[in-house]
LOTIVEX-753841 format. One record per atom (N, C-alpha, C, O): chain; residue in one letter; atom name; residue number from 1; y, x, z. Coordinates in Angstrom, 3 decimals, m for minus. Layout:
 mol type atom seq        Y        X        Z
   A    A   CA NUM        Y        X        Z
...
// end
This chain:
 mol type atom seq        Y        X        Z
   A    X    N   1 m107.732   73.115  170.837
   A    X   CA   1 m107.719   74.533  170.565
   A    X    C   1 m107.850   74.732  169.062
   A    X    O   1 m108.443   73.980  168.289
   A    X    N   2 m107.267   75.752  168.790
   A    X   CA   2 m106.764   76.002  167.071
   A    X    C   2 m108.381   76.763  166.764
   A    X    O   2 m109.034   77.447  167.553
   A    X    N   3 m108.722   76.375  165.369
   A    X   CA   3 m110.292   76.783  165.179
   A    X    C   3 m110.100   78.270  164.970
   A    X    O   3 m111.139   78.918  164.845
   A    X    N   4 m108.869   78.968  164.905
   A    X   CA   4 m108.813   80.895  164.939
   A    X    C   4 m109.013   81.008  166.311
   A    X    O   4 m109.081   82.234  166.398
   A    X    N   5 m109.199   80.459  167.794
   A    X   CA   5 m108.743   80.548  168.853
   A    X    C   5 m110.303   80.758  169.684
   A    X    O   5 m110.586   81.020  170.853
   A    X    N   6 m111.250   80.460  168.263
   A    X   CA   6 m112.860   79.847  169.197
   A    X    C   6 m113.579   81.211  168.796
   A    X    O   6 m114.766   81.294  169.111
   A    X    N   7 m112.952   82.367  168.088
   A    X   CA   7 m113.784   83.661  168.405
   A    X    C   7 m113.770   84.666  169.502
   A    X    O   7 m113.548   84.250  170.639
   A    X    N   8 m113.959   85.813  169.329
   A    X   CA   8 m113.861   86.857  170.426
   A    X    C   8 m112.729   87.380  170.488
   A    X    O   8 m112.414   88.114  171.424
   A    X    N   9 m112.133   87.161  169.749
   A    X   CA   9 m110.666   87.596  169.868
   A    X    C   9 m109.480   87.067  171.129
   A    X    O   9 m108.739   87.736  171.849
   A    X    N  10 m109.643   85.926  171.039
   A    X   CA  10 m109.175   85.159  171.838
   A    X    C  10 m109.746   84.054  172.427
   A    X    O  10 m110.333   83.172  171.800
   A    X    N  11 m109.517   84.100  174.142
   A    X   CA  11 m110.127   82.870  174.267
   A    X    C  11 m109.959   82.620  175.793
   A    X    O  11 m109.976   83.574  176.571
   A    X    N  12 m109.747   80.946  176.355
   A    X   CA  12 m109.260   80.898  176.814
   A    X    C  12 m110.069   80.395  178.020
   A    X    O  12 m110.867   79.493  177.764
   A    X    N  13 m109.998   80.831  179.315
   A    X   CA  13 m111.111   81.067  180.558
   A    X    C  13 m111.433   79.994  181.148
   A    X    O  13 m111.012   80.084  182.301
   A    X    N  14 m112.116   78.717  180.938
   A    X   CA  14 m112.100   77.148  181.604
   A    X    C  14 m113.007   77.005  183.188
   A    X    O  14 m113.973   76.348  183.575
   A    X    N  15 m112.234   77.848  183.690
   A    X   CA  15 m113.080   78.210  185.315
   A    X    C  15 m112.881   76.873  186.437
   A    X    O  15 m111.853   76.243  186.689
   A    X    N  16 m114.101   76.730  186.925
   A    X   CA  16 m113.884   75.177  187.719
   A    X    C  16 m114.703   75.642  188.875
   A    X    O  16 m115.880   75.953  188.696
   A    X    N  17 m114.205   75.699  189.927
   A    X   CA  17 m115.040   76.193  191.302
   A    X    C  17 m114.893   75.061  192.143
   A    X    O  17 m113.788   74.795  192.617
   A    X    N  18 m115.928   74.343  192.386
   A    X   CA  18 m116.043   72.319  193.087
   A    X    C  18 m115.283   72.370  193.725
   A    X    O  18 m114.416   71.497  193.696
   A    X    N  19 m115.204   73.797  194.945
   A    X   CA  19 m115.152   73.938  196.416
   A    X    C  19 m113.778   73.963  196.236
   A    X    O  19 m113.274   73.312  197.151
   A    X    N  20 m112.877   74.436  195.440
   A    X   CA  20 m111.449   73.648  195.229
   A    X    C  20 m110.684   73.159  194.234
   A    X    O  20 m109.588   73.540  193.822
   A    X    N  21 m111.455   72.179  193.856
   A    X   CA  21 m111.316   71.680  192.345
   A    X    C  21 m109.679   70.786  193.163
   A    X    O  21 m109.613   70.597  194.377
   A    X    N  22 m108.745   70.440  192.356
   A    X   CA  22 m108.283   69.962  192.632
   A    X    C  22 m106.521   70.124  191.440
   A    X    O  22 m106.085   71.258  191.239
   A    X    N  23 m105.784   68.897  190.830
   A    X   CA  23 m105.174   68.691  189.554
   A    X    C  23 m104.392   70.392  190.149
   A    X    O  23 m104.896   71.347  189.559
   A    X    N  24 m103.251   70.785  191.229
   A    X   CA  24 m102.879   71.855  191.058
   A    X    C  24 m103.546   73.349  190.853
   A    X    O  24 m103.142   74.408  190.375
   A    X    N  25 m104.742   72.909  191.442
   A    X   CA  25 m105.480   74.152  191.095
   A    X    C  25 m106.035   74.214  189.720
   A    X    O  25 m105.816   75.361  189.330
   A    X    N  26 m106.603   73.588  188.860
   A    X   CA  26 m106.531   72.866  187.950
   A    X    C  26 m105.689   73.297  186.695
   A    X    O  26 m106.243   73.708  185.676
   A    X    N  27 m104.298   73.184  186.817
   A    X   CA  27 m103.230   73.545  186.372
   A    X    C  27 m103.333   75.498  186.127
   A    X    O  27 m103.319   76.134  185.074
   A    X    N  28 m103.427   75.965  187.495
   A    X   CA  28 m103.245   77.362  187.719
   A    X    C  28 m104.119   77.641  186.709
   A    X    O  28 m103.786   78.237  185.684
   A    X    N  29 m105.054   77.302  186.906
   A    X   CA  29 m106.464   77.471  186.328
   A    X    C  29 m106.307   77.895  184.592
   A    X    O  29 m106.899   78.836  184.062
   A    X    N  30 m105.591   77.177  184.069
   A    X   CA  30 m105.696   76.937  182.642
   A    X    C  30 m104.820   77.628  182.089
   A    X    O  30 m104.850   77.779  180.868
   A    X    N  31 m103.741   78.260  182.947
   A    X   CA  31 m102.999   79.258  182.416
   A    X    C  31 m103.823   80.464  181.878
   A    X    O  31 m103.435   81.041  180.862
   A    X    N  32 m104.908   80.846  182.506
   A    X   CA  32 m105.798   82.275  182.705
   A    X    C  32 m106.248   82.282  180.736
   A    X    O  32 m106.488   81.285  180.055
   A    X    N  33 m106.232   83.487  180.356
   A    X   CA  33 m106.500   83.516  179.447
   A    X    C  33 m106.963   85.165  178.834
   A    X    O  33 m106.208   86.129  178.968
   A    X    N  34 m108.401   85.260  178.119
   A    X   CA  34 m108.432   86.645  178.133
   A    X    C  34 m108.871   86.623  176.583
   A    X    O  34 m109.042   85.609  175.905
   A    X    N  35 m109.054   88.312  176.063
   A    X   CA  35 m109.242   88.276  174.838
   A    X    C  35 m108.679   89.822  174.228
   A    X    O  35 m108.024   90.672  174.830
   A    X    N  36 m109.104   89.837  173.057
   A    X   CA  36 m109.078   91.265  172.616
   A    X    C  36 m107.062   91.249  171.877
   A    X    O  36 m106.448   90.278  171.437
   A    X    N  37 m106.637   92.530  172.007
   A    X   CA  37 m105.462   92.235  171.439
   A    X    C  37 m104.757   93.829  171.379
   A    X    O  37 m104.691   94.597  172.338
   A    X    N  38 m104.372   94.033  170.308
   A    X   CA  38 m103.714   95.685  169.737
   A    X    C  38 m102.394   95.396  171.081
   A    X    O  38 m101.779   94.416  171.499
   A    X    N  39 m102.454   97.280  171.480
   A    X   CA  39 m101.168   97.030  172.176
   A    X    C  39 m100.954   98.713  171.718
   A    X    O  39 m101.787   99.552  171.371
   A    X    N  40  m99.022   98.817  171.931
   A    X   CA  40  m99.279  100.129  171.235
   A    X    C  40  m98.720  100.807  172.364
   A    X    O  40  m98.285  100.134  173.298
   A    X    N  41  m98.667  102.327  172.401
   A    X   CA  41  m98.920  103.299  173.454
   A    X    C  41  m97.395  103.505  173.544
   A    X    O  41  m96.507  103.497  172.691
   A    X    N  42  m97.403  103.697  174.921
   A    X   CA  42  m95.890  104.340  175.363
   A    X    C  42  m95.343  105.585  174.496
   A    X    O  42  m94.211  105.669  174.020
   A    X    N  43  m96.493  106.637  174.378
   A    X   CA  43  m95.796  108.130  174.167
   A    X    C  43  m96.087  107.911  172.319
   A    X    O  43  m95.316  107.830  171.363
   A    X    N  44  m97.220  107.883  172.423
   A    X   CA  44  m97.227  108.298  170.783
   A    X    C  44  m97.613  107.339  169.841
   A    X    O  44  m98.037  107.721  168.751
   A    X    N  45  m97.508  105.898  170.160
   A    X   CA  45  m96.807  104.574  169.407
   A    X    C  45  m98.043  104.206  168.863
   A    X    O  45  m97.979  103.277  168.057
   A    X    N  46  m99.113  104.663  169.072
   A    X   CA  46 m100.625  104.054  168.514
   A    X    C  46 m101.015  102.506  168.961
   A    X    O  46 m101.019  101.958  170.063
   A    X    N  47 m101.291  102.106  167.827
   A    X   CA  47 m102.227  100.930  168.441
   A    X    C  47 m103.766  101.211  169.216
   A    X    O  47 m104.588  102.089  168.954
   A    X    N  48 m103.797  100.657  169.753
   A    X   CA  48 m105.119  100.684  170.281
   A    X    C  48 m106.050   99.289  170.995
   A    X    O  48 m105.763   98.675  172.022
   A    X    N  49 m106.952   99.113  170.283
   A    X   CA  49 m107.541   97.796  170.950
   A    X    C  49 m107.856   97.535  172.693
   A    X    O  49 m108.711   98.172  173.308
   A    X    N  50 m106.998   96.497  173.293
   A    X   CA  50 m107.184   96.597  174.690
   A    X    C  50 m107.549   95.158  175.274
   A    X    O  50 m106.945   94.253  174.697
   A    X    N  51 m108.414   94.749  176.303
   A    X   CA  51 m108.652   93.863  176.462
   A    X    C  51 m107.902   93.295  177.387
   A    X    O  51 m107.684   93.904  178.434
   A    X    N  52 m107.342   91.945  177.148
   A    X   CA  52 m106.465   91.378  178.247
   A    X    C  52 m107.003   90.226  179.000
   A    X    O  52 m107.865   89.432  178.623
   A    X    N  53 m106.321   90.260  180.200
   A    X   CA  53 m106.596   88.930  180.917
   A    X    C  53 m104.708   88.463  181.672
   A    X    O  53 m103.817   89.147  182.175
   A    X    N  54 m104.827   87.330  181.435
   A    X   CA  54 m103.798   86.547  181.496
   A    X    C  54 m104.288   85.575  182.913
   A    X    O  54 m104.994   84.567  182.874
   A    X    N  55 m103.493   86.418  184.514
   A    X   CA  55 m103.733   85.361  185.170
   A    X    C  55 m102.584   85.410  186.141
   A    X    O  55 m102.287   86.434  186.756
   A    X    N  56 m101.859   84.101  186.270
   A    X   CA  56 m100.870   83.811  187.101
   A    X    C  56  m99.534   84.431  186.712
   A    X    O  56  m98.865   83.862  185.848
   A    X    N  57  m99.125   85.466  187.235
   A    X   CA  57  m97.534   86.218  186.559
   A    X    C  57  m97.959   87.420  185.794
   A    X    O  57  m97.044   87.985  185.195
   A    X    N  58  m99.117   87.921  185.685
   A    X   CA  58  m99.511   89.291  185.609
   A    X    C  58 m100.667   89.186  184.665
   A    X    O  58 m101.620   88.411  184.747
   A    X    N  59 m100.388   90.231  183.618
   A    X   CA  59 m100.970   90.713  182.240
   A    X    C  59 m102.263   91.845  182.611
   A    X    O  59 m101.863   93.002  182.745
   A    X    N  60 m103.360   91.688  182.740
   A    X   CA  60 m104.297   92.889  183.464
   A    X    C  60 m104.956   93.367  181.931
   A    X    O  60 m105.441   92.564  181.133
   A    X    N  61 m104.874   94.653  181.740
   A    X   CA  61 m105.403   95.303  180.294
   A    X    C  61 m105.951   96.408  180.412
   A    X    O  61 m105.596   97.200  181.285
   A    X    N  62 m106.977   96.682  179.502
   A    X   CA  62 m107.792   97.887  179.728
   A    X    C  62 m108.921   97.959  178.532
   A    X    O  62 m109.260   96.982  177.865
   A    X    N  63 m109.395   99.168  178.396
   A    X   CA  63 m110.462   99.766  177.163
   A    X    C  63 m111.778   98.309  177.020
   A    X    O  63 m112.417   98.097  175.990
   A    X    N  64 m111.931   97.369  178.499
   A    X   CA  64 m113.022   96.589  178.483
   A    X    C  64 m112.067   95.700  179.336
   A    X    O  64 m110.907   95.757  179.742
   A    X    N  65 m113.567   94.498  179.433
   A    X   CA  65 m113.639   93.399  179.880
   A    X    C  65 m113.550   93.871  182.025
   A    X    O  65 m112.989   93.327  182.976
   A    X    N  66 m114.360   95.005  181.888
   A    X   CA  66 m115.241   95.137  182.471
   A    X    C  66 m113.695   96.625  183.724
   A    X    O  66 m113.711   96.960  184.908
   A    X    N  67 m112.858   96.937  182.722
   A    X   CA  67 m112.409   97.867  183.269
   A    X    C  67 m110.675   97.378  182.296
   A    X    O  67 m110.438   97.295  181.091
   A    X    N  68 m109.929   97.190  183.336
   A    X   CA  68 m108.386   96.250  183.321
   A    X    C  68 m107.846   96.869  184.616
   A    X    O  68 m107.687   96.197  185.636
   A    X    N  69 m107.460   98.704  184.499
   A    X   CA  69 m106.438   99.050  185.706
   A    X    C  69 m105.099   98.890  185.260
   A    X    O  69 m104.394   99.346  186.161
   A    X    N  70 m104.395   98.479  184.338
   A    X   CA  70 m103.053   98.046  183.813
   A    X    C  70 m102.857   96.573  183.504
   A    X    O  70 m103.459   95.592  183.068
   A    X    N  71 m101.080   97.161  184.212
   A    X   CA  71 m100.807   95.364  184.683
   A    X    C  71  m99.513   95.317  183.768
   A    X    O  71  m99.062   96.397  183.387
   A    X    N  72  m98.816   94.016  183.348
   A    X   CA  72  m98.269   93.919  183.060
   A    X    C  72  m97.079   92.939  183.789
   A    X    O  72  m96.802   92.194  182.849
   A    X    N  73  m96.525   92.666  184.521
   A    X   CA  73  m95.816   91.828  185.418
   A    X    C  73  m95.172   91.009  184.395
   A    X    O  73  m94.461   91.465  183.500
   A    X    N  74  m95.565   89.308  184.640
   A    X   CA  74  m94.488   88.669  184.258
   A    X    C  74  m93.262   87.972  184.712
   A    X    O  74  m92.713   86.989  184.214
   A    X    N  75  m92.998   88.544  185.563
   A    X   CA  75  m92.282   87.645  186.664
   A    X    C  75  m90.931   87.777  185.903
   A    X    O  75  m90.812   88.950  185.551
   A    X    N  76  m89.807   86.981  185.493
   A    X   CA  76  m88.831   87.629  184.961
   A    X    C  76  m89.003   88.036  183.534
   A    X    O  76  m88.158   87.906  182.648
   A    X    N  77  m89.717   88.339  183.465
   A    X   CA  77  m89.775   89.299  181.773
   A    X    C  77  m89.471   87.887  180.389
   A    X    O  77  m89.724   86.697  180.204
   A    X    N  78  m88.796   89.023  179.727
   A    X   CA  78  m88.837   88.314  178.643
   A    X    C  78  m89.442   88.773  177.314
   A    X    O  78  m89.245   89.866  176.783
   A    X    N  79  m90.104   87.912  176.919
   A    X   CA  79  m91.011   87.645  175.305
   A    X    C  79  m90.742   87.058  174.134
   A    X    O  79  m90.479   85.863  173.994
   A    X    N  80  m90.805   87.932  173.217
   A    X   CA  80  m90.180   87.517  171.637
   A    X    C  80  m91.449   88.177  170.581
   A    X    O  80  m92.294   89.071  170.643
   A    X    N  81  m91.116   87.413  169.865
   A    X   CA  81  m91.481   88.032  168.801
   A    X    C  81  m91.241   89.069  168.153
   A    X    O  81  m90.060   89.396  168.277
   A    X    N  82  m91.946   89.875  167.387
   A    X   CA  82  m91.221   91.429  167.008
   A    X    C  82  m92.216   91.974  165.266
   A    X    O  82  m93.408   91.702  165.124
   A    X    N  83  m91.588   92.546  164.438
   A    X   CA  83  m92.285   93.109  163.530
   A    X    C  83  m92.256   94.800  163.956
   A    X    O  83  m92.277   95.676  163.091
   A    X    N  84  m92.220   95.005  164.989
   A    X   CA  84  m92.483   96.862  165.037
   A    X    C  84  m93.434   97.203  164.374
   A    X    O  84  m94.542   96.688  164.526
   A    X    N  85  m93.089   98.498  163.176
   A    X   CA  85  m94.355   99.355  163.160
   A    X    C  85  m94.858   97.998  161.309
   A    X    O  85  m95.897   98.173  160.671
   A    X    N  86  m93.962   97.040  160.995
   A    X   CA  86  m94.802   96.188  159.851
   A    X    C  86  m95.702   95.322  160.620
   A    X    O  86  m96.302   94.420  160.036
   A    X    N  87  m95.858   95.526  161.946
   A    X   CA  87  m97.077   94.760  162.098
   A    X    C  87  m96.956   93.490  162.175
   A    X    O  87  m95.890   93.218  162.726
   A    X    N  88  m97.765   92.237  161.773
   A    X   CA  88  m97.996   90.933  161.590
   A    X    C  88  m98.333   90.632  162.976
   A    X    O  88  m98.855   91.425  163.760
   A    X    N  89  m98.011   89.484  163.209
   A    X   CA  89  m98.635   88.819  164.367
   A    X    C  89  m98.264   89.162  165.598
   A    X    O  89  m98.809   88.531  166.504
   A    X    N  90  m97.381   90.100  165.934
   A    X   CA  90  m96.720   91.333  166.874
   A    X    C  90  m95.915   90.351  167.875
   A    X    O  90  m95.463   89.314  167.389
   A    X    N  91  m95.687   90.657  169.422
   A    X   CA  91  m95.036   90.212  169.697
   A    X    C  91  m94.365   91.150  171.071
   A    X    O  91  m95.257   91.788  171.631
   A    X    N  92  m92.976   91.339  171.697
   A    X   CA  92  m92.754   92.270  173.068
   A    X    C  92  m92.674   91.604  174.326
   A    X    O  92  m92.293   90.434  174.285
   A    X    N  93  m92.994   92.174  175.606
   A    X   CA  93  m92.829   91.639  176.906
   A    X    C  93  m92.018   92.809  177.274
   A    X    O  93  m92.475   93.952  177.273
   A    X    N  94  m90.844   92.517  177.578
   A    X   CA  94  m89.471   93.162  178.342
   A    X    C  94  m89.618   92.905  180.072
   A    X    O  94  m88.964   92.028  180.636
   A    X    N  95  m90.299   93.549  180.587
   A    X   CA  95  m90.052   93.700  181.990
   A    X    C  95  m88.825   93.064  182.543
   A    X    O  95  m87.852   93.521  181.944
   A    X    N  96  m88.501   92.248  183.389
   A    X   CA  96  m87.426   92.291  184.644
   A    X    C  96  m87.170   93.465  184.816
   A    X    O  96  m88.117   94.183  184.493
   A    X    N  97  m85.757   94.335  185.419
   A    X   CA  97  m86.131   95.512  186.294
   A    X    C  97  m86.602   96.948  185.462
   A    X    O  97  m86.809   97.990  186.084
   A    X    N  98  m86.673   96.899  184.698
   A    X   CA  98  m87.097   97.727  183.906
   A    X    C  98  m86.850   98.001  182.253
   A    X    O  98  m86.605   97.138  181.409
   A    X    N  99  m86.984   99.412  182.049
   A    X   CA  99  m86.432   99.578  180.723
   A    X    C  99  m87.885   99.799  179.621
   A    X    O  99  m87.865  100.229  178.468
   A    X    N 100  m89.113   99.333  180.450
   A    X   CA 100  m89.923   99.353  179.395
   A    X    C 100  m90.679   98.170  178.347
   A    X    O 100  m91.270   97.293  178.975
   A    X    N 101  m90.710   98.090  177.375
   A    X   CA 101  m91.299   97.169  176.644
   A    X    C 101  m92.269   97.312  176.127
   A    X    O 101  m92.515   98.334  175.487
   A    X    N 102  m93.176   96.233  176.270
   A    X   CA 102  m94.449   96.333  175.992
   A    X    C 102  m94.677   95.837  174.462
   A    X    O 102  m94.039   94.818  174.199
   A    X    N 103  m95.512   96.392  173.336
   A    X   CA 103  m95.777   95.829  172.069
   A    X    C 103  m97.041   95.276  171.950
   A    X    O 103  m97.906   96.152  171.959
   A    X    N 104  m97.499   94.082  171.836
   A    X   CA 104  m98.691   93.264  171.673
   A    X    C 104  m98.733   92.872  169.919
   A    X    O 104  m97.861   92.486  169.140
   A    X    N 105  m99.903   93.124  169.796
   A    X   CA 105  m99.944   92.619  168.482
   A    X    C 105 m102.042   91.629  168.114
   A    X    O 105 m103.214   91.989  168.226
   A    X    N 106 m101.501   90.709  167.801
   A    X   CA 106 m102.603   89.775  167.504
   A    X    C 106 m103.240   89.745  166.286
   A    X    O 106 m102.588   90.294  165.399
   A    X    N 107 m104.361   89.260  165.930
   A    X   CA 107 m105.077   89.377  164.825
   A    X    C 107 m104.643   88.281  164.148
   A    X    O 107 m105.180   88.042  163.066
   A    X    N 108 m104.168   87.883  164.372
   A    X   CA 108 m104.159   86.383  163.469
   A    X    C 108 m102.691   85.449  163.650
   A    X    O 108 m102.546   85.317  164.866
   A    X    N 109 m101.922   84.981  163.159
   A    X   CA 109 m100.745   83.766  163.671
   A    X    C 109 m101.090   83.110  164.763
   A    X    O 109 m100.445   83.202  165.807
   A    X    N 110 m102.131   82.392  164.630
   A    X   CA 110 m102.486   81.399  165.442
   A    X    C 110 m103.386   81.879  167.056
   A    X    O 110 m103.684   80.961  167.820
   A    X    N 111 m103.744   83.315  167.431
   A    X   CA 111 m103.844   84.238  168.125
   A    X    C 111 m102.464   84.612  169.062
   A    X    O 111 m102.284   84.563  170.279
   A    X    N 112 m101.628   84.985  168.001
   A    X   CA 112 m100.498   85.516  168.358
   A    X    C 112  m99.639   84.061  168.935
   A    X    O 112  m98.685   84.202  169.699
   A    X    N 113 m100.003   82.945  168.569
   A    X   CA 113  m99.378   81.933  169.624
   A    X    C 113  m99.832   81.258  170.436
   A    X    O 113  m99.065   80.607  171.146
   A    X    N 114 m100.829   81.198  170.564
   A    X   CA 114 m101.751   80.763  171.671
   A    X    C 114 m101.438   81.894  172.954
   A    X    O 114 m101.408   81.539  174.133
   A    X    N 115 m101.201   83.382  172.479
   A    X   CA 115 m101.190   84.267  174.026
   A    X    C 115  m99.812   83.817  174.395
   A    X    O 115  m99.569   83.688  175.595
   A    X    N 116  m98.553   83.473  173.208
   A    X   CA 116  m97.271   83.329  174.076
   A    X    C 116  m97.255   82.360  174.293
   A    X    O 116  m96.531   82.352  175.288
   A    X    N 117  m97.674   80.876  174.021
   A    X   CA 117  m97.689   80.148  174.818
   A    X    C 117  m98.260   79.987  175.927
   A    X    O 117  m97.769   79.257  176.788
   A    X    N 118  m99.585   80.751  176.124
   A    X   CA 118  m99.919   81.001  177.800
   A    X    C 118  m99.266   81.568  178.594
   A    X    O 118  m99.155   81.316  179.794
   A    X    N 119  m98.549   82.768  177.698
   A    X   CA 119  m97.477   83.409  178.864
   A    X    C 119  m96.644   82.455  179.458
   A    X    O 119  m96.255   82.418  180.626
   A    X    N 120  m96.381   81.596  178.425
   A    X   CA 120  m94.653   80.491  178.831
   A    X    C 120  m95.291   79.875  179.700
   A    X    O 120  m94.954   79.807  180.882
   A    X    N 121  m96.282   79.361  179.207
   A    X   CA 121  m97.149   78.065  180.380
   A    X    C 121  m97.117   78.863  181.999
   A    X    O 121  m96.874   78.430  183.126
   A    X    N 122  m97.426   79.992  181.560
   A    X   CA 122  m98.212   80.746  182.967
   A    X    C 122  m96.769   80.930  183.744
   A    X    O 122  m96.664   80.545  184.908
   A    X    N 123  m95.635   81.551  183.030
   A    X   CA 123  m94.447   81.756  183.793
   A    X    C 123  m93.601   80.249  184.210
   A    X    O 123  m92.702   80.112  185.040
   A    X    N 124  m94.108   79.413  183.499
   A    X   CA 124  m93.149   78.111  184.227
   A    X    C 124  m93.868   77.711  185.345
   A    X    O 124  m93.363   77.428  186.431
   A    X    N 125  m95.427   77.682  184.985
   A    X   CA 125  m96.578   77.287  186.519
   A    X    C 125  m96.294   77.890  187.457
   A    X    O 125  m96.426   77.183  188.456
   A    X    N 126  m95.827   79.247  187.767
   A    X   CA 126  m95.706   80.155  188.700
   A    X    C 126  m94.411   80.399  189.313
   A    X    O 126  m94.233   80.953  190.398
   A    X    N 127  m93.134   79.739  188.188
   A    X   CA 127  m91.971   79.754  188.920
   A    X    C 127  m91.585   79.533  190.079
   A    X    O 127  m92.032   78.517  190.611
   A    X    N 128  m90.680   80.354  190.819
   A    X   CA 128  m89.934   80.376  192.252
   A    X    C 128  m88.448   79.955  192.264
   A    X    O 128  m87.569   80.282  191.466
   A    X    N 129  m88.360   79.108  193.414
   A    X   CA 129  m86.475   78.741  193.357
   A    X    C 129  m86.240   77.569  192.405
   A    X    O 129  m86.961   76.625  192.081
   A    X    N 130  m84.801   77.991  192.005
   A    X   CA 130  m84.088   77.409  191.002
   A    X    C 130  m84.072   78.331  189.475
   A    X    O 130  m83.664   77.815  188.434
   A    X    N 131  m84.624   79.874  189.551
   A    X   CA 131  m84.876   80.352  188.512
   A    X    C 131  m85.345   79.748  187.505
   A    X    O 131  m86.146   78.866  187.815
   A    X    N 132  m85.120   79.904  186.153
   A    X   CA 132  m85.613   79.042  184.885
   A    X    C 132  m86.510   80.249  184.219
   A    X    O 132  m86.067   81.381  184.026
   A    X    N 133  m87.901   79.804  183.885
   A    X   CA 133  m88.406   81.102  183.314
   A    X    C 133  m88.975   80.214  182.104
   A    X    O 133  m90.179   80.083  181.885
   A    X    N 134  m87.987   79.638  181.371
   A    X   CA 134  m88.684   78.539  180.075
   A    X    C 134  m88.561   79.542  179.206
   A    X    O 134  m87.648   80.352  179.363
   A    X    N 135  m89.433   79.656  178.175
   A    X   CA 135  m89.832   80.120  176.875
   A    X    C 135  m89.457   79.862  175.759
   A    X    O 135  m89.669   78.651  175.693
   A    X    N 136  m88.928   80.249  174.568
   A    X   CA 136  m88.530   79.723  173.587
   A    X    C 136  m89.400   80.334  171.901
   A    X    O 136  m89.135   81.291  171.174
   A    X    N 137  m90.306   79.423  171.826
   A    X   CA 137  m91.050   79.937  170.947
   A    X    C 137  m90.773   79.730  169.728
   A    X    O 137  m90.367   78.576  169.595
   A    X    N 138  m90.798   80.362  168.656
   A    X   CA 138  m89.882   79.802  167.317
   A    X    C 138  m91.494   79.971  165.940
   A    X    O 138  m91.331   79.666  164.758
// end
C-alpha cells in the first residue's frame, strides 16, 4: 500500500470472518474499499465531500460512514480519468444503460489510483459470462 493510502482519506477494508475464510472469499474481500472522496452534484456541479464504500459491483456514498443511501452501479460502467471543473486527481464512472456520469475527485494522485484500481479489480472479480469488464488505467 502506497504511504498517501494509510490516512483517512483512503483506505482499504481487510475484513476476515473465520466462519468463511476461504482464498475466493478472500479475493471478494479485498476488492471492498472505503474512504473520503469529492464527488460533484448532478444539478448545480458542487463538490461536496462524500464518503464511499466500494463493495462488489456497487459504489455506496453518503454525507458519513455511518449514512451511504447512494449507489453507484458498476456493472458495465465505464471509468476514465477526467480534468472537469481544473480539478486534479478527478476521475468519471459512466453508467451502463444510462446517460449519467458520475465525477469523483481524490485528494491526492496516489488516492485517485488506488480507488480505480479497486474499481477494475472489483469489476473483473465480479464479472459474468464472456463479458470483458478489464480496465485500462493510464
Amino acid at each position: 500500500m502506497a504511504d498517501g493510502d494509510q490516512n483517512n482519506s483512503a483506505q482499504i477494508d481487510e475484513k476476515s470472518d473465520p466462519s468463511t475464510h476461504n482464498d475466493a472469499n478472500e479475493e471478494l474481500e479485498t476488492t471492498d474499499k472505503s474512504g473520503w472522496l469529492l464527488k460533484r452534484t448532478k444539478i448545480s456541479h458542487k463538490w461536496i465531500k462524500q464518503w464511499f464504500h466500494l463493495k462488489k459491483l456497487d459504489m455506496f456514498y453518503g454525507d458519513s460512514e455511518q449514512n451511504m443511501p447512494k449507489k453507484i452501479s458498476l456493472d458495465g460502467a465505464q471509468i476514465s480519468e477526467t480534468d472537469i471543473d481544473g480539478k486534479q486527481f478527478s476521475f468519471s464512472i459512466k453508467q451502463k444503460d444510462s446517460s449519467r456520469v458520475y465525477y469523483i475527485c481524490a485528494e491526492t494522485e496516489d488516492i485517485q489510483n488506488s480507488w480505480m484500481e479497486a474499481i477494475c479489480f472489483a469489476k473483473a472479480a465480479h464479472r459474468t459470462g464472456d463479458k470483458s469488464e478489464a480496465c485500462v488505467l493510464q
